[in-house]
C-alpha positions in Angstrom: 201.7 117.0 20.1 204.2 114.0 20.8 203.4 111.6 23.6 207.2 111.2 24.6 207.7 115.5 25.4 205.3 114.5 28.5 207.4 111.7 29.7 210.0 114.3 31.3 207.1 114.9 33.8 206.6 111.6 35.2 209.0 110.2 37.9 209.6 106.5 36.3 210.7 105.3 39.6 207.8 106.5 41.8 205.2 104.9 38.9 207.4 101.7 39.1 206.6 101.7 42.7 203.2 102.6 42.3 202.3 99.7 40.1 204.4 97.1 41.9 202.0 98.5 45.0 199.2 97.8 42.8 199.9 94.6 41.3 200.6 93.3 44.7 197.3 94.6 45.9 195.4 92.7 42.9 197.6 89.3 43.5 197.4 89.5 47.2 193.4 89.7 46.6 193.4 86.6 44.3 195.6 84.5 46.5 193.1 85.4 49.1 190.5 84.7 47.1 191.9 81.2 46.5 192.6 80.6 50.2 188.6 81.5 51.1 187.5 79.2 48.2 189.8 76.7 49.1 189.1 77.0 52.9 185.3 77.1 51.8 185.4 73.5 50.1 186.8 72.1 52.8 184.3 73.1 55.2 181.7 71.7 53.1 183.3 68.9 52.5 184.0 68.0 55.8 180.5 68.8 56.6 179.5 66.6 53.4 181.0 63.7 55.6 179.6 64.3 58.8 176.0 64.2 57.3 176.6 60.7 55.8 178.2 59.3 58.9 174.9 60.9 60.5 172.3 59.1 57.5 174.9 55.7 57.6 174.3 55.3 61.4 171.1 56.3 61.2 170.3 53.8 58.6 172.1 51.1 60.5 170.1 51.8 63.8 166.6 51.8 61.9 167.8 48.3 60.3 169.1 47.1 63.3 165.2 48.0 65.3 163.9 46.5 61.9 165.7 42.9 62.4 164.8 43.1 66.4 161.1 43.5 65.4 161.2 40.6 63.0 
């Protein structure tokens, strides 16, 4: 049976159409993917430098009561 006798059947244009759809689909999910991750780091980074402004102040306070005791 030859491959190309079936070809007849398919509308090219609609199948073009389809897989521009799905392509879209796959990069619109990895560009959101990227945006999450990206979105993600930042959080934690910005989170990353609240806790050592927290432990920094914290640390000067205790060695600030430390040199008052002395």
């Amino acid at each position: 049976m030859n491959l190309f006798q079936n070809f007849e059947d398919v509308d090219l244009v609609s199948l073009d159409a389809l897989l521009c759809s799905l392509l879209l689909l796959v990069g619109s999910g990895s560009v959101l993917w990227q945006l999450l991750l990206g979105t993600w780091l930042l959080l934690c980074r910005s989170l990353l430098g609240l806790l050592r402004r927290f432990l920094l102040s914290w640390l000067l306070l205790c060695l600030r009561r430390h040199s008052y005791e002395l």
